[in-house]
C-alpha positions as CSV (number, residue, x, y, z in Angstrom):
1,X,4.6,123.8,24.6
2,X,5.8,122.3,21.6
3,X,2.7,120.2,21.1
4,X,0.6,123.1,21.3
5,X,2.0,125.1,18.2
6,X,1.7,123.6,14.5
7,X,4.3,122.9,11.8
8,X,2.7,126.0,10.1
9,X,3.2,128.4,13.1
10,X,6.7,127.4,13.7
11,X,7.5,128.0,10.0
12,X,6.0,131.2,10.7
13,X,8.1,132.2,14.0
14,X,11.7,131.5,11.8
15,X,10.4,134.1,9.1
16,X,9.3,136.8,12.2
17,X,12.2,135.9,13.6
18,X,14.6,136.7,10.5
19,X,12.9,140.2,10.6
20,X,13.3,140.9,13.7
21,X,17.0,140.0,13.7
22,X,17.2,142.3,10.4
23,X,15.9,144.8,12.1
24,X,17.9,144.7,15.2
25,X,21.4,144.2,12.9
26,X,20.0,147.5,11.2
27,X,19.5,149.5,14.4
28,X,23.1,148.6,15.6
29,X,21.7,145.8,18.4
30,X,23.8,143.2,20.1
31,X,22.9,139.5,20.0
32,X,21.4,139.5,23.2
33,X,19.4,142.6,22.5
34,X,18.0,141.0,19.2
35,X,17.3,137.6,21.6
36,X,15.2,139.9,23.8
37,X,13.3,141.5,21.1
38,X,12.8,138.3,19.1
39,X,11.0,137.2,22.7
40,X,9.3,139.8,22.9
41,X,7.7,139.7,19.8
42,X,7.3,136.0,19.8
43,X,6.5,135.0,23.7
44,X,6.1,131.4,22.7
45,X,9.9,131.4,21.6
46,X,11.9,129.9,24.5
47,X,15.2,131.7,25.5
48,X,17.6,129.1,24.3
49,X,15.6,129.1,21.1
50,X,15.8,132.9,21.1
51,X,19.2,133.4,21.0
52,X,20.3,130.5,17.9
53,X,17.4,132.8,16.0
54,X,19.1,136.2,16.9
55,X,22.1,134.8,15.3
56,X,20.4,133.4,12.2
57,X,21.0,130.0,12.4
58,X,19.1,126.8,12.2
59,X,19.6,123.7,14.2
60,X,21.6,122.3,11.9
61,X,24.3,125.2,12.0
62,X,24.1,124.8,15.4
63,X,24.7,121.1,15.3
64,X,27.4,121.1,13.2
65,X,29.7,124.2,15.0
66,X,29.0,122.4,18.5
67,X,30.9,119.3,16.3
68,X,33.6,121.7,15.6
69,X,33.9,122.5,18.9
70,X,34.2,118.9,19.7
71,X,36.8,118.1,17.4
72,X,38.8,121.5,18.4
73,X,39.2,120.2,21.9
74,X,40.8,117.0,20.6
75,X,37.3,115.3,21.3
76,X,35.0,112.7,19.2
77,X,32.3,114.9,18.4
78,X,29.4,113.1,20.2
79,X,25.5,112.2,18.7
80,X,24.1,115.4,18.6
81,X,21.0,115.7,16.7
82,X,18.6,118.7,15.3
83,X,16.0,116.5,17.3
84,X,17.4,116.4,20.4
85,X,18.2,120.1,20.1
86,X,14.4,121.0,18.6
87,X,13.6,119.0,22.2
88,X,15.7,121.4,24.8
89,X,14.3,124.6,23.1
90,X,10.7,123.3,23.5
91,X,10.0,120.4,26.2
92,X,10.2,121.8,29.6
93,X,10.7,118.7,30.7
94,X,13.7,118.2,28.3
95,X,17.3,119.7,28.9
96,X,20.8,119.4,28.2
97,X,22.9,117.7,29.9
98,X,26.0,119.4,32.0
99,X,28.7,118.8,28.8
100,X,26.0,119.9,25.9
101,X,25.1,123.1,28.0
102,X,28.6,124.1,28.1
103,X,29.3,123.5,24.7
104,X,26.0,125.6,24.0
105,X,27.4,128.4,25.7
106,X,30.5,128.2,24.3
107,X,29.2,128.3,20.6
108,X,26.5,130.8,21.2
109,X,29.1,133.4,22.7
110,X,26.2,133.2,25.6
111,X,26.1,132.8,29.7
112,X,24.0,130.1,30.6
113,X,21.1,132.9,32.7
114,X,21.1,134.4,28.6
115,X,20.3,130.6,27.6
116,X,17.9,130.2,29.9
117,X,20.2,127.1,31.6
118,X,20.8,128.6,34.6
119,X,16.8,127.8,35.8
120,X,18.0,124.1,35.4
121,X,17.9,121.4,38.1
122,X,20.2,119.5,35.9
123,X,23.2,122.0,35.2
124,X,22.2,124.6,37.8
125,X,26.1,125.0,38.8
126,X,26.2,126.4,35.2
127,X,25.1,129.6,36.9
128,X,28.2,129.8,39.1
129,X,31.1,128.9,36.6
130,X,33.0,131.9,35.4
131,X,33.6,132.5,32.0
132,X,36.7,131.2,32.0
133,X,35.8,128.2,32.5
134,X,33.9,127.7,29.7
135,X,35.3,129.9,27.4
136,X,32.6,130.7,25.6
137,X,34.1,129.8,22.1
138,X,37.3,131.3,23.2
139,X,39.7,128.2,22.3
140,X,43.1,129.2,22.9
141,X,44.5,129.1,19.3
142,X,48.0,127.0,19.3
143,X,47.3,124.9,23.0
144,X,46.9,121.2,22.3
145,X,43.6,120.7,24.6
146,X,42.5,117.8,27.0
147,X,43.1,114.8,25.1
148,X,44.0,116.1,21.8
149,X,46.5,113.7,20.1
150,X,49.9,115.6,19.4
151,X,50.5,115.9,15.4
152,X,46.9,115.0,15.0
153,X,45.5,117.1,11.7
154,X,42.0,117.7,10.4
155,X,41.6,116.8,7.1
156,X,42.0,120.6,5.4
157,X,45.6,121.0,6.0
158,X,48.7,122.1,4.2
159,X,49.4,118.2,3.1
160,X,46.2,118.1,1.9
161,X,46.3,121.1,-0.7
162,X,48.9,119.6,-2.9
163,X,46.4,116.2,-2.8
164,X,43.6,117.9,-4.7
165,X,45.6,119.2,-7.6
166,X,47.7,116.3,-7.9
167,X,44.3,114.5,-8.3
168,X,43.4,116.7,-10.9
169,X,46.4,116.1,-13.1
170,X,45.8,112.8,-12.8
171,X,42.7,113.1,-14.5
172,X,43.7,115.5,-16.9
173,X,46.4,112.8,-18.1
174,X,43.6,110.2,-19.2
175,X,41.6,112.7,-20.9
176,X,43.8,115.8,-21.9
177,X,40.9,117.1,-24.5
178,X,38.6,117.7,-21.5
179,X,35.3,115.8,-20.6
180,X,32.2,116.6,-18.0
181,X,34.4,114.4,-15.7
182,X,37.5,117.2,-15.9
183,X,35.1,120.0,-15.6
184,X,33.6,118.4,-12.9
185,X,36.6,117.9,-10.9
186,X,37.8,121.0,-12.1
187,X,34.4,122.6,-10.1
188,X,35.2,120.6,-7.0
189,X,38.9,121.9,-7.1
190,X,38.0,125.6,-6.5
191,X,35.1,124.3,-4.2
192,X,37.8,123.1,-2.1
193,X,39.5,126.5,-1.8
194,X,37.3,128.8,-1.8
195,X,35.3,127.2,1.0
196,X,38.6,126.5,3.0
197,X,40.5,129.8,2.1
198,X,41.1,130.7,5.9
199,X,42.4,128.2,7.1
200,X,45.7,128.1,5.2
201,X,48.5,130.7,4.9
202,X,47.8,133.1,2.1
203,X,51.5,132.3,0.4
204,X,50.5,128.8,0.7
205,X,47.2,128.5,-0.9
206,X,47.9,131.5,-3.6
207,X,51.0,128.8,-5.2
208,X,48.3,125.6,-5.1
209,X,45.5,127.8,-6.9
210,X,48.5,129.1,-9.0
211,X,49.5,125.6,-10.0
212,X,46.0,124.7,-10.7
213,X,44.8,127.1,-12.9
214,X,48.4,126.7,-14.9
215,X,47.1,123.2,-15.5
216,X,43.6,123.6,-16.7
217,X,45.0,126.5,-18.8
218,X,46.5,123.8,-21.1
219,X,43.5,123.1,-22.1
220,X,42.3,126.8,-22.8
221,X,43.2,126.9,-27.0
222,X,40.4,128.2,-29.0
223,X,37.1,125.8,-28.9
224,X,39.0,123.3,-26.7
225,X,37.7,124.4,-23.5
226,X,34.1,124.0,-22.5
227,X,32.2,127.2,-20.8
228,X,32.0,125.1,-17.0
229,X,35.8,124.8,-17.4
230,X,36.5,128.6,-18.4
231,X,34.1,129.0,-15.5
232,X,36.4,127.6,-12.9
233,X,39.4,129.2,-14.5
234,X,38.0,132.7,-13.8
235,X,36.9,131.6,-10.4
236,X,40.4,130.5,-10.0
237,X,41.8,133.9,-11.2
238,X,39.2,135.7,-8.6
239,X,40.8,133.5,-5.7
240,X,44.4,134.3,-6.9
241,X,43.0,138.0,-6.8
242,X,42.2,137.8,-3.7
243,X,44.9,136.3,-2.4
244,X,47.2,138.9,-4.3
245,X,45.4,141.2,-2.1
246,X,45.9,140.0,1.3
247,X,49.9,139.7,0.4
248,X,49.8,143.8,-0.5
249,X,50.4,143.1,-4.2
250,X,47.4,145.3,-5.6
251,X,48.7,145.2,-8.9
252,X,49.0,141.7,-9.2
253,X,45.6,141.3,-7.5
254,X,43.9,143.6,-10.3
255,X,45.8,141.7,-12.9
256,X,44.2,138.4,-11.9
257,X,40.5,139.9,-11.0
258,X,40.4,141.4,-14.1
259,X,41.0,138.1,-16.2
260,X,38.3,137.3,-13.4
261,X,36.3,139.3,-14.9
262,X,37.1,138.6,-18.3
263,X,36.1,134.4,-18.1
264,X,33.1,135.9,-15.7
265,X,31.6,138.0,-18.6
266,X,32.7,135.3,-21.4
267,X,30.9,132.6,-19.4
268,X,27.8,134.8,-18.8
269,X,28.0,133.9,-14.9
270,X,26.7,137.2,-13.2
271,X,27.3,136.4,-9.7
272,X,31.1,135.5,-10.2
273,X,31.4,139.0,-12.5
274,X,29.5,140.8,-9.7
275,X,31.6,139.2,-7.0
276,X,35.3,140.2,-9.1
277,X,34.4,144.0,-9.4
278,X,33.8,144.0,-5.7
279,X,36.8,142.8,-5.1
280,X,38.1,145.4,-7.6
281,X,36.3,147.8,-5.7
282,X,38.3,146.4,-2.4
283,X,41.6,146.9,-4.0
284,X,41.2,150.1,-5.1
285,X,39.3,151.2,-2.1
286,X,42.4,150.3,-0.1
287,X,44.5,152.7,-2.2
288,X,43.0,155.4,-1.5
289,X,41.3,155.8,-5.2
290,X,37.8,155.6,-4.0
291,X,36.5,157.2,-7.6
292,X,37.3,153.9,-9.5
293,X,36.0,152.0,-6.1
294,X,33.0,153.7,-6.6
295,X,32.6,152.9,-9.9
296,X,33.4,149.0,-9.6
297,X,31.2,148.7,-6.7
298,X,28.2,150.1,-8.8
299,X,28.9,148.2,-11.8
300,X,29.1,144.9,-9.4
301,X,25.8,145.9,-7.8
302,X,24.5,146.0,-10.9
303,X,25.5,143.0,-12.2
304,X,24.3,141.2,-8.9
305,X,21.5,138.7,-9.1
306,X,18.7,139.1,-6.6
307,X,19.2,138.3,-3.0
308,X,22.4,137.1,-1.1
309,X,25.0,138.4,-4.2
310,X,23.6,141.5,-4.2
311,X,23.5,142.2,-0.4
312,X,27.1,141.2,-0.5
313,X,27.4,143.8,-2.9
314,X,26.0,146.9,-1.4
315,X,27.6,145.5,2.1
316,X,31.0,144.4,0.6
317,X,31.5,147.1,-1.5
318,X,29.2,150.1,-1.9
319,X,28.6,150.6,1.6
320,X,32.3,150.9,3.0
321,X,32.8,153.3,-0.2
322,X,30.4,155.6,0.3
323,X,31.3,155.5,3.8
324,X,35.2,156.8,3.0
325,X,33.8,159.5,1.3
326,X,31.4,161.0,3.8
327,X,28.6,160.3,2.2
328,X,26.6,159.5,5.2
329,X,22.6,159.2,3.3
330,X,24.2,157.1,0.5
331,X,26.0,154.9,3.0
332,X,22.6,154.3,4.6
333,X,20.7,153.6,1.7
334,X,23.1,151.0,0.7
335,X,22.7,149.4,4.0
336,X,19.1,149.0,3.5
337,X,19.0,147.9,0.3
338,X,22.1,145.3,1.2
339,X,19.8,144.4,4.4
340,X,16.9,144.2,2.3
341,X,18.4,141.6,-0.2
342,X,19.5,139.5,2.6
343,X,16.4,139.4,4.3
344,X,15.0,138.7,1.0
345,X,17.1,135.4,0.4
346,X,15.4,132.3,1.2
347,X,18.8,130.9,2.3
348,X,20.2,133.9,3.9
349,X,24.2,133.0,4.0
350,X,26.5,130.9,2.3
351,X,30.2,129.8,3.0
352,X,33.4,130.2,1.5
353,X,35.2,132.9,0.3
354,X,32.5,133.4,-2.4
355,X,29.8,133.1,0.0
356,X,28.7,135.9,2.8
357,X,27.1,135.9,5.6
358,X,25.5,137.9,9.0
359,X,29.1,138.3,10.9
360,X,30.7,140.0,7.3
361,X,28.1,141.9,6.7
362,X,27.9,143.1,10.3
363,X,31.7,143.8,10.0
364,X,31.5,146.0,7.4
365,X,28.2,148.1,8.9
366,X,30.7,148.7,12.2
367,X,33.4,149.9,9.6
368,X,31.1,152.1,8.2
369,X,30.2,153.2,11.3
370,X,33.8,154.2,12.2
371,X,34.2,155.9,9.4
372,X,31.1,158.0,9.9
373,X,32.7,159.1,13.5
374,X,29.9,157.0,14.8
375,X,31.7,155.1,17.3
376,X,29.2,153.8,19.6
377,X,27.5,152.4,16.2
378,X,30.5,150.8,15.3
379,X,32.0,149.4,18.6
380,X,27.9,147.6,19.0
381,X,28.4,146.3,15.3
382,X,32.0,145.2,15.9
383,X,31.3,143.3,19.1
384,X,28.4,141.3,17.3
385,X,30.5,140.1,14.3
386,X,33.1,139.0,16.7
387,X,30.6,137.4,18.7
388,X,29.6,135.5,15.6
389,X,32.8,134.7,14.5
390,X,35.5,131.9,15.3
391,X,38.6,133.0,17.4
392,X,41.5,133.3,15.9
393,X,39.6,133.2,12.1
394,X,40.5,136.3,10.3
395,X,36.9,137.5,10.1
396,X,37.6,137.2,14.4
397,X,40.6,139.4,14.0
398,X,39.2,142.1,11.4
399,X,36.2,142.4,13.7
400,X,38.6,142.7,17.1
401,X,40.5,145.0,15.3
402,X,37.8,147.2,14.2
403,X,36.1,147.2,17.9
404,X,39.8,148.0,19.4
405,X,39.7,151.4,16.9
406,X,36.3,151.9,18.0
407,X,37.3,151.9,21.7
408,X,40.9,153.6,21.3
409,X,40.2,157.3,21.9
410,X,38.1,156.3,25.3
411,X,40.0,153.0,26.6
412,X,43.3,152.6,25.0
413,X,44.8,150.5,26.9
414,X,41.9,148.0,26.0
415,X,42.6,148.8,22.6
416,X,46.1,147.9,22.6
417,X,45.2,144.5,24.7
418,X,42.8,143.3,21.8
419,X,45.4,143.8,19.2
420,X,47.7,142.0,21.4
421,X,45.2,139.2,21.7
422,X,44.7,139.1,17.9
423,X,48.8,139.0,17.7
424,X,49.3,136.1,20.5
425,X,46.4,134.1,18.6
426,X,47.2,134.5,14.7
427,X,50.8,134.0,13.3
428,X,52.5,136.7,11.2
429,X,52.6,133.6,8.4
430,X,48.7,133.8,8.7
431,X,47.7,137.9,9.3
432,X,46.2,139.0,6.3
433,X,47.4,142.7,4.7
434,X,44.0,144.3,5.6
435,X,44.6,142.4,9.2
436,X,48.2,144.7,9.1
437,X,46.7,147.7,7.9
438,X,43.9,147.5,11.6
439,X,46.9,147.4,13.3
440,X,48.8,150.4,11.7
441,X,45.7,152.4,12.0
442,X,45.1,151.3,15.5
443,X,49.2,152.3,16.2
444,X,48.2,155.7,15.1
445,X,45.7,156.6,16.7
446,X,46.8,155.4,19.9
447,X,50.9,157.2,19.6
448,X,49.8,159.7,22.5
449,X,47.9,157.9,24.6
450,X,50.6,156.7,27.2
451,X,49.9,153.1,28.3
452,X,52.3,149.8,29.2
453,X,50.1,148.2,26.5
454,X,49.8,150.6,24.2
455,X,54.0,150.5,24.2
456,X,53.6,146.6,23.8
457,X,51.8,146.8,21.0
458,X,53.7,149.7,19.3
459,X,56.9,147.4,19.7
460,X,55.1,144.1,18.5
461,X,54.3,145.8,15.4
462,X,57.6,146.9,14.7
463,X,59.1,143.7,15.0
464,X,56.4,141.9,13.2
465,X,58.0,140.6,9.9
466,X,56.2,141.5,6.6
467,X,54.3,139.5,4.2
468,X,56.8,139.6,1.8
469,X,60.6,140.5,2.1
470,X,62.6,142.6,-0.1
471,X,63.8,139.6,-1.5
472,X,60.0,138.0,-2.5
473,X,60.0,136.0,-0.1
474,X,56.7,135.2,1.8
475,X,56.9,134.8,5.6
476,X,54.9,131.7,5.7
C-alpha cells in the first residue's frame, strides 16, 4: 500500500484529514467516530493510521507520549522511531510487536479491534485482554509500577525549580547591566514554567516565578532594560496571574495580569497581550461579572494574531462567555470562527501554559455545551478531551469533572464515582480552584439524588482542606 501512494498524496490525506477531524470536533463527535469518518473519506487510510489523525497528531507526538509512557511505568523508553511507526500504519506485512501494541492502545485511549490489532497473527490475544489490563493510559497516579526505582524523579521536579533561578542569578551577578545572554536566559527561564506549569503544586511554582521576576526587576530602571527582557517580565506577571487564579486570589490574579498587560502592550507582543486579557476574561468570568468578561474577551480576540492565538481566544474566552449568558447564536459563531483559526494554523497546537491545543479547546466546547442545557453535546465533548488528555493532569480532571456534571441528573452515582476518581488520583496540594469549583457544582446538583457515592463524595469535599488557610497558608 504504501508504495502505491506518493509523497504528494500523503501530504494531501493529513490536510483531509485535519478537516475532517474539524469537522467531527464541531459536530460534537467522539474519537472513534472522527476515525470512522476520516476512513471513510479517505479508504486508503489504515485504521491504526485513522485513529492518531482523528486525534491530530503526527508520528512524532505519537512517538514521543508512547516514551512517556515508558518512563511512567518506571521503564527505559525503548527505540521507537516515526519510521518504524510510518511502517505498521502502511505495510501489511509490518506490525507491532505484543509490548508496542499495548502501549498503542494505551496512548491512543483505543481497543486494539478500534486499532485494527486485533486482525493480527502477531498480537491476536490483544483481542481478548480486558481493559484493565492494559489500561489504556489509565496509570494509577501515586503506585510505583513494575520496576520503577523508589525515589527515582524525572527531571521537572520541585528540586529542580529552585535550579533554574539560581542559575539565573548567577548570571545576573557577572553581568548586572543586562546582555543578550541575560535576556536569553531570562526567555528560557519562563520557557521552563510555562511549559511545565502542571506538573508542580500551584503554591510551589507561584513563589519560584515570584522570586524570578523580583530578580530581573532589578534591572527594570528607566532605559536599563532591553524590550526581550520586559518581555519575559510580563510573561512572568501573566504566569503569576495565573497562578493567583487557581489559588482563589482573583484580586491578586488581576493585579499581576494587568502589569501583564502593561509590559505586553509596552513590548508591542500581541499574542502575550491577547493571551493576558483572556485570562482577565477568566477571572472575571469566574466572578460572576460576565460584562467586564465580555469585554476582555473581545479586546483579546482582537488583539489575537491569525491562527492558533486567536482560536484560543474565541475557545478560551469568548465562547464560554457568551455561553453564561445564554447567548446560544453568539456562542456558536465563536466556535466557528475559534475552529476555523485552528484549522487554519499550519501547526495546529502548541504546549505549555501559553500554548493550546485540541483536548482544551474541546473542554471548553463541552462547557459551553453544559451551559447551553445541551447535555448530550457536552457529555460527547467532555469524554473526547478526557480521552485526549493525561490521567491525573488537571486538563484530565477539568474534563472528568465536566463529563460527571453532564451525567449527574441521569446517573448520579456515576457522577459522584468520577469525582471520586479525580479526588483518589490528584492531591488537595495539586487541585486547582477551578478543579474545586467542578466539584462544588457537581455537590449541588447531586444533594437530592440519594446514592452511597454521592454521600462519599459529599463528605470528601467537606473534609478536603482549602488552598489557602485563614492563616495564608497554602496546603501544598
Amino acid at each position: 500500500m504504501a508504495a502505491s501512494i506518493t509523497r504528494l498524496r500523503r501530504a494531501a490525506i493529513v490536510r483531509e484529514a485535519a478537516q475532517v477531524r474539524m469537522r467531527c470536533q464541531r459536530t460534537g463527535h467522539t474519537n472513534e467516530q472522527a476515525a470512522a469518518a476520516i476512513r471513510e473519506a479517505l479508504p486508503e487510510v489504515t485504521p491504526l493510521e485513522a485513529w492518531r489523525l482523528a486525534l491530530g497528531w503526527s508520528r512524532a507526538d505519537t512517538v514521543t507520549q508512547i516514551g512517556k509512557l515508558y518512563r511512567a511505568d518506571g521503564l527505559v523508553p525503548p527505540g521507537l522511531s516515526e519510521s518504524m511507526l510510518c511502517r505498521w500504519e502502511h505495510d501489511p506485512d509490518e506490525w507491532p510487536g505484543r509490548d508496542y501494541a499495548v502501549m498503542l492502545c494505551r496512548v491512543y485511549r483505543a481497543r486494539p479491534a478500534q486499532l485494527g490489532l486485533h486482525q493480527v497473527q502477531r498480537v491476536r490475544q490483544l483481542s481478548t485482554w480486558t481493559a484493565e489490563m492494559i489500561g489504556y493510559g489509565r496509570h494509577d497516579a501515586g503506585v510505583a509500577a513494575p520496576g520503577r526505582q523508589e525515589g527515582a524523579e524525572q527531571m521537572t521536579t520541585d528540586a529542580g525549580l529552585p535550579a533554574v533561578r539560581e542559575s539565573l542569578h548567577l548570571a545576573l551577578l557577572t553581568q548586572p547591566d543586562g546582555s543578550p545572554l541575560v535576556d536569553e536566559l531570562a526567555e528560557a527561564a519562563a520557557d521552563h514554567y510555562a511549559l511545565n506549569y502542571s506538573r508542580h503544586p500551584v503554591p510551589v511554582l507561584f513563589r519560584e516565578v515570584h522570586a524570578t521576576r523580583a530578580l530581573l526587576a532589578e534591572m527594570l530602571a528607566p532605559g536599563g532594560a532591553s524590550p526581550d527582557l520586559q518581555r519575559q517580565v510580563g510573561r512572568l506577571s501573566a504566569l503569576l496571574g495565573n497562578l493567583a487564579f487557581h489559588l482563589e486570589d482573583h484580586s491578586g490574579a488581576r493585579t499581576h495580569l494587568g502589569t501583564a498587560a502593561a509590559y505586553a502592550d509596552r513590548c508591542g507582543d500581541a499574542a502575550l497581550a491577547a493571551w493576558t486579557y483572556g485570562a482577565l476574561s477568566m477571572v472575571t468570568r469566574s466572578t460572576g461579572n460576565l460584562t467586564a468578561a465580555l469585554t476582555y474577551a473581545e479586546r483579546g480576540a482582537a488583539a489575537a494574531p491569525r491562527g492558533l492565538v486567536r482560536a484560543q481566544l474565541h475557545a478560551w474566552a469568548l465562547l464560554p462567555t457568551l455561553a453564561q449568558q445564554g447567548l446560544d447564536r453568539e456562542a456558536t459563531s465563536a466556535l466557528e470562527e475559534g475552529l476555523t483559526e485552528l484549522e487554519a494554523d499550519p501547526v495546529g497546537e502548541a504546549p505549555g501554559r501559553f500554548g493550546f491545543d485540541a483536548a482544551e479547546l474541546t473542554l471548553h466546547q463541552a462547557e459551553a455545551h453544559l451551559a447551553l442545557g445541551r447535555t448530550a453535546q457536552a457529555r460527547s465533548r467532555a469524554e473526547s478531551s478526557a480521552a485526549t488528555s493525561t490521567t491525573g493532569t488537571p486538563g484530565w480532571a477539568a474534563a472528568t469533572l465536566v463529563l460527571a456534571q453532564a451525567e449527574a441528573s441521569a446517573q448520579p452515582s456515576d457522577a459522584a464515582q468520577r469525582a471520586l476518581d479525580v479526588l483518589d488520583r490528584i492531591p488537595p496540594s495539586r487541585l486547582r480552584s477551578t478543579a474545586r469549583t467542578r466539584l462544588k457544582r457537581l455537590d449541588s446538583m447531586l444533594a437530592d439524588r440519594p446514592a452511597e457515592s454521592v454521600s462519599d463524595l459529599h463528605e470528601r469535599l467537606n473534609a478536603l482542606p482549602p488552598p489557602v488557610n485563614a492563616h495564608g497558608a497554602a496546603s501544598a
